[in-house]
C-alpha positions in Angstrom: 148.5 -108.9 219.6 146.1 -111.5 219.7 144.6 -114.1 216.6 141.5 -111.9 215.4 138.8 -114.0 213.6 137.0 -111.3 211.0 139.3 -108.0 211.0 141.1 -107.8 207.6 144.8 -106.8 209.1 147.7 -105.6 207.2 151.2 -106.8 208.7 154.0 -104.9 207.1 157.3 -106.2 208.3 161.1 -104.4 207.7 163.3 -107.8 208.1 166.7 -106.3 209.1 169.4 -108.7 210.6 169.5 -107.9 214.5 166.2 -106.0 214.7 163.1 -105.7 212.5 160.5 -103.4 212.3 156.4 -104.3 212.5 153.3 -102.3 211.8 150.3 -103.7 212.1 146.8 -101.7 210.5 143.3 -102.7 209.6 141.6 -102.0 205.8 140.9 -98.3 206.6 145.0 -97.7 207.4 144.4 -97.1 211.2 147.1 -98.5 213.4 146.7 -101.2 215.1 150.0 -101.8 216.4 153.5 -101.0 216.1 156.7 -102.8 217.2 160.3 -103.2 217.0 161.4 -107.4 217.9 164.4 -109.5 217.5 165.0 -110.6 214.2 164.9 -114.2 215.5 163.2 -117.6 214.5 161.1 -117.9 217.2 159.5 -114.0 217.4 158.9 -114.7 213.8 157.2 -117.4 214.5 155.1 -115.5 217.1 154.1 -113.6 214.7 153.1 -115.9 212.2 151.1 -117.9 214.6 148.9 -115.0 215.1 147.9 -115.2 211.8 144.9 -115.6 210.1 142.8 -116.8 206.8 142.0 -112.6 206.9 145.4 -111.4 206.9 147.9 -110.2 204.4 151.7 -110.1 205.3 154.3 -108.1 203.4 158.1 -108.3 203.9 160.2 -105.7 202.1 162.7 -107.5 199.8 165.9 -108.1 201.4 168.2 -111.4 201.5 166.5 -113.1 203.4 162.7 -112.4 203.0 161.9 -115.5 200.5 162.9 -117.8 203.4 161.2 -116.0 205.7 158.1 -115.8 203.7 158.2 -119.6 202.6 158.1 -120.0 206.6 155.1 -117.9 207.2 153.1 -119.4 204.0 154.1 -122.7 206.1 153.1 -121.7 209.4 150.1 -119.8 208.6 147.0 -119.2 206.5 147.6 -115.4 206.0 148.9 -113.9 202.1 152.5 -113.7 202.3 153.8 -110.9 199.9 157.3 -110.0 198.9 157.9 -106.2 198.0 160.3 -104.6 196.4 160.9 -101.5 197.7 162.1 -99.5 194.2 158.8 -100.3 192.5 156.6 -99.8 195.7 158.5 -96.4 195.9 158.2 -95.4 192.3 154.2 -96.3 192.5 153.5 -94.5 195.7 155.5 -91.3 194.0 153.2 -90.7 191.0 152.0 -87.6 190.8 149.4 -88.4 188.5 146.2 -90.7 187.9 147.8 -94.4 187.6 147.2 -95.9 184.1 145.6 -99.2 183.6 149.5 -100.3 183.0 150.5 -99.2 186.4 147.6 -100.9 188.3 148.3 -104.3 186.2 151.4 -103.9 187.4 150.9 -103.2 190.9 148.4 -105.9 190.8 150.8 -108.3 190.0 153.4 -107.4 192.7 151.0 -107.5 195.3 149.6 -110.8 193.9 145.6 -109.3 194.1 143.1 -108.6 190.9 142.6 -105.3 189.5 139.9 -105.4 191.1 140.4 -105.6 194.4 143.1 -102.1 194.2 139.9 -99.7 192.4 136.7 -101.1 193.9 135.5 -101.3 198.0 135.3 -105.3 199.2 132.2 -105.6 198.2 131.5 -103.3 195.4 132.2 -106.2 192.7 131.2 -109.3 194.7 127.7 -110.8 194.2 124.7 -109.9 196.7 124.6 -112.4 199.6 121.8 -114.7 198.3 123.7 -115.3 194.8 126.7 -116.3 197.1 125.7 -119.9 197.9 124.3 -120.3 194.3 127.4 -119.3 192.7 129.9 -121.6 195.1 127.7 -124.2 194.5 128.3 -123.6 190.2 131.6 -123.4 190.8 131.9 -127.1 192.3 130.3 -128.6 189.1 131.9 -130.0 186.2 132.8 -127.8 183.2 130.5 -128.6 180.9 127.5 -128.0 183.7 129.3 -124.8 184.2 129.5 -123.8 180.6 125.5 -124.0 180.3 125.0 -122.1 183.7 127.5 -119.4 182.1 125.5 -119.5 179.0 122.2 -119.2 180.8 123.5 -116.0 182.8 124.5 -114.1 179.8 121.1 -115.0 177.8 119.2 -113.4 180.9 121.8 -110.4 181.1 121.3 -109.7 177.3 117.3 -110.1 177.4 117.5 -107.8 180.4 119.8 -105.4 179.1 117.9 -105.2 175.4 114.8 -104.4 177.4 116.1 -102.0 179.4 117.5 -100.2 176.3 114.1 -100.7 174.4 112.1 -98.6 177.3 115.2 -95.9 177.2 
């Protein structure tokens, strides 16, 4: 598989000691690719070279995933995730509606925000022309961003109280 420069990829990897498994899919679960290889340093390190900023790799907890994630953190720019495979399971198996506990949960083993499990990629992200502003804000020193966050949330509450004044 070759380096792709935009496509969000999931690689899920099953270390085992001789062989491992792969499986490759993009943000809407469709397959991409899927692999059994030689649980050896230098197909792992295949692997990880084909990595990129957009990428998210998960290895499923065994004895040796922490090194081999440490190498992949080191090798590439991808998110390098460690599951466990009893709490994964045990999420994946409710039958029910997830409760704000079990998404702060789940949020915190797959190291992500809240956010980013309930809402689309861009539902909570600011429009493209408040992009630039907002990375330029965030480069500025705290006090300069204290009175652009105070500025925001006079605007949002003049906007909101008329908007509730013409309800």
């Amino acid at each position: 598989m070759s380096k792709s420069k935009s496509i969000q990829r999931f690689f899920a990897i099953d270390l085992a000691k001789r062989e491992s498994q792969l499986c490759v899919t993009d943000a809407d679960g469709d397959v991409l690719e899927e692999r059994r290889f030689s649980t050896t340093p230098a197909k792992l390190e295949e692997i990880a070279a084909q990595l990129t900023k957009h990428d998210t790799v998960c290895f499923e907890m065994t004895t040796n995933s922490f090194a081999i994630a440490r190498l992949f953190k080191e090798l590439s720019p991808a998110k390098v995730l460690v599951s466990n495979p009893m709490k994964t399971k045990l999420i994946a198996s409710a039958r029910s509606q997830p409760t704000l506990d079990v998404i702060k949960n789940l949020a915190k083993v797959l190291q992500v925000s809240s956010d980013e499990l309930i809402f689309g990629e861009d539902e909570r992200s600011p429009s493209d022309d408040f992009k630039l502003q907002f990375e330029a804000v965030s480069r500025f020193p705290d006090d300069e961003k204290n009175i652009v966050k105070a500025l925001l949330e006079g605007m949002i509450l003049k906007h909101e109280a008329k908007r509730w004044a013409n309800a």
